[in-house]
Backbone as a ProteinNet text record, in pm:
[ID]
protein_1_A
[PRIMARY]
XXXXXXXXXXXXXXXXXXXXXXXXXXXXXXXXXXX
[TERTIARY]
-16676.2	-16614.5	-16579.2	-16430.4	-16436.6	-16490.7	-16460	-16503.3	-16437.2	-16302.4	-16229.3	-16296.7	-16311.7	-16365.8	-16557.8	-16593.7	-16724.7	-16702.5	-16631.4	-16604.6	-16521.6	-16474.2	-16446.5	-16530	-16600.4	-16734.3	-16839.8	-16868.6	-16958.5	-16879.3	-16763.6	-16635.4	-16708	-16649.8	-16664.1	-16796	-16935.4	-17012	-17046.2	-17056.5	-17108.9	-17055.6	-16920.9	-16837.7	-16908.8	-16931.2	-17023.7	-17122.6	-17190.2	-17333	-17361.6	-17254.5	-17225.1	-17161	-17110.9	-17072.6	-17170.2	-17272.3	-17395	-17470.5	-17500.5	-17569.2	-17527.9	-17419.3	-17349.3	-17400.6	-17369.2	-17427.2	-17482.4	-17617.4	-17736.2	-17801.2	-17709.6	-17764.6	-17716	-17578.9	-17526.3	-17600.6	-17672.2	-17711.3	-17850.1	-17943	-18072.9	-18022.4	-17898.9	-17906.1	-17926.6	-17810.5	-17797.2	-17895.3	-18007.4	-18059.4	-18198.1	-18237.4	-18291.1	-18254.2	-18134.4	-18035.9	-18096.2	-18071.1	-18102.7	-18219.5	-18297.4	-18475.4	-18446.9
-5272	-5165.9	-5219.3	-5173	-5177.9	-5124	-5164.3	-5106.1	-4947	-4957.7	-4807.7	-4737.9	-4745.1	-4679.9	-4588.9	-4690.4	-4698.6	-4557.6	-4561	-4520	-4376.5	-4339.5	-4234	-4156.7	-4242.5	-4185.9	-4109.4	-4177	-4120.1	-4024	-4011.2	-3888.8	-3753.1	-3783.4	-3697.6	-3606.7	-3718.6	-3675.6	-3591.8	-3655.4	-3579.6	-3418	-3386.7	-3272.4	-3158.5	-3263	-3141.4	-3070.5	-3215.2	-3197.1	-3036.8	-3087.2	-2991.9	-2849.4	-2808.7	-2711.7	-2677.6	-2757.7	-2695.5	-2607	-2689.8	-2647.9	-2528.2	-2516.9	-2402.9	-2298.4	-2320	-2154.1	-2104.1	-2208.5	-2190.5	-2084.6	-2136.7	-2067.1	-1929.6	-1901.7	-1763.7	-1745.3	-1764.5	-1697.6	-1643.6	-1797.2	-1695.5	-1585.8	-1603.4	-1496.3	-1341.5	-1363.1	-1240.7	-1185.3	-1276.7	-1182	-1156.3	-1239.7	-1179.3	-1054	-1010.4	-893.2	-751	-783.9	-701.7	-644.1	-697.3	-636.1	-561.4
3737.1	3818.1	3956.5	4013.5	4129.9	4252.9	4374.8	4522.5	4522.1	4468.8	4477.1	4397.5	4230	4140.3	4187.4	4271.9	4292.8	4425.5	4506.3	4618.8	4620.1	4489.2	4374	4340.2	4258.1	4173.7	4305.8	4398.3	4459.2	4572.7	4600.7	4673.7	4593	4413.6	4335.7	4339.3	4319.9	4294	4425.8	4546.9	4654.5	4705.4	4633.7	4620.5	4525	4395.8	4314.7	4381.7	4424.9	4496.9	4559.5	4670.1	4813.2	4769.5	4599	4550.9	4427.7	4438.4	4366	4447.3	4574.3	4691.7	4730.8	4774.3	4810.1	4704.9	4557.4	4490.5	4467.5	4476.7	4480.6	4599.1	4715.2	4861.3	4859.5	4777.4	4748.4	4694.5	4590.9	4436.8	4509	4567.4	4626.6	4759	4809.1	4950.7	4863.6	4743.5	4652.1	4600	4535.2	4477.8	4564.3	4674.3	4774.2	4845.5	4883.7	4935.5	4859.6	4698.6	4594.1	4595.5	4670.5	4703.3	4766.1
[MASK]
+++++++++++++++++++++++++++++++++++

């Protein structure tokens, strides 16, 4: 693998990351709210 491919892969992954994170923080604000 290349420097670009490598430099891709981890763009990509850190995007999921940061949009896992994110729904997680909705999902507990929500169903904390719900109490």
């Amino acid at each position: 693998m290349d420097t670009t491919t490598i430099i891709a892969l981890c763009a990509i992954f850190s995007v999921v990351l940061g949009i896992v994170t994110l729904a997680t923080t909705i999902l507990v604000a929500f169903i904390n709210s719900k109490k």
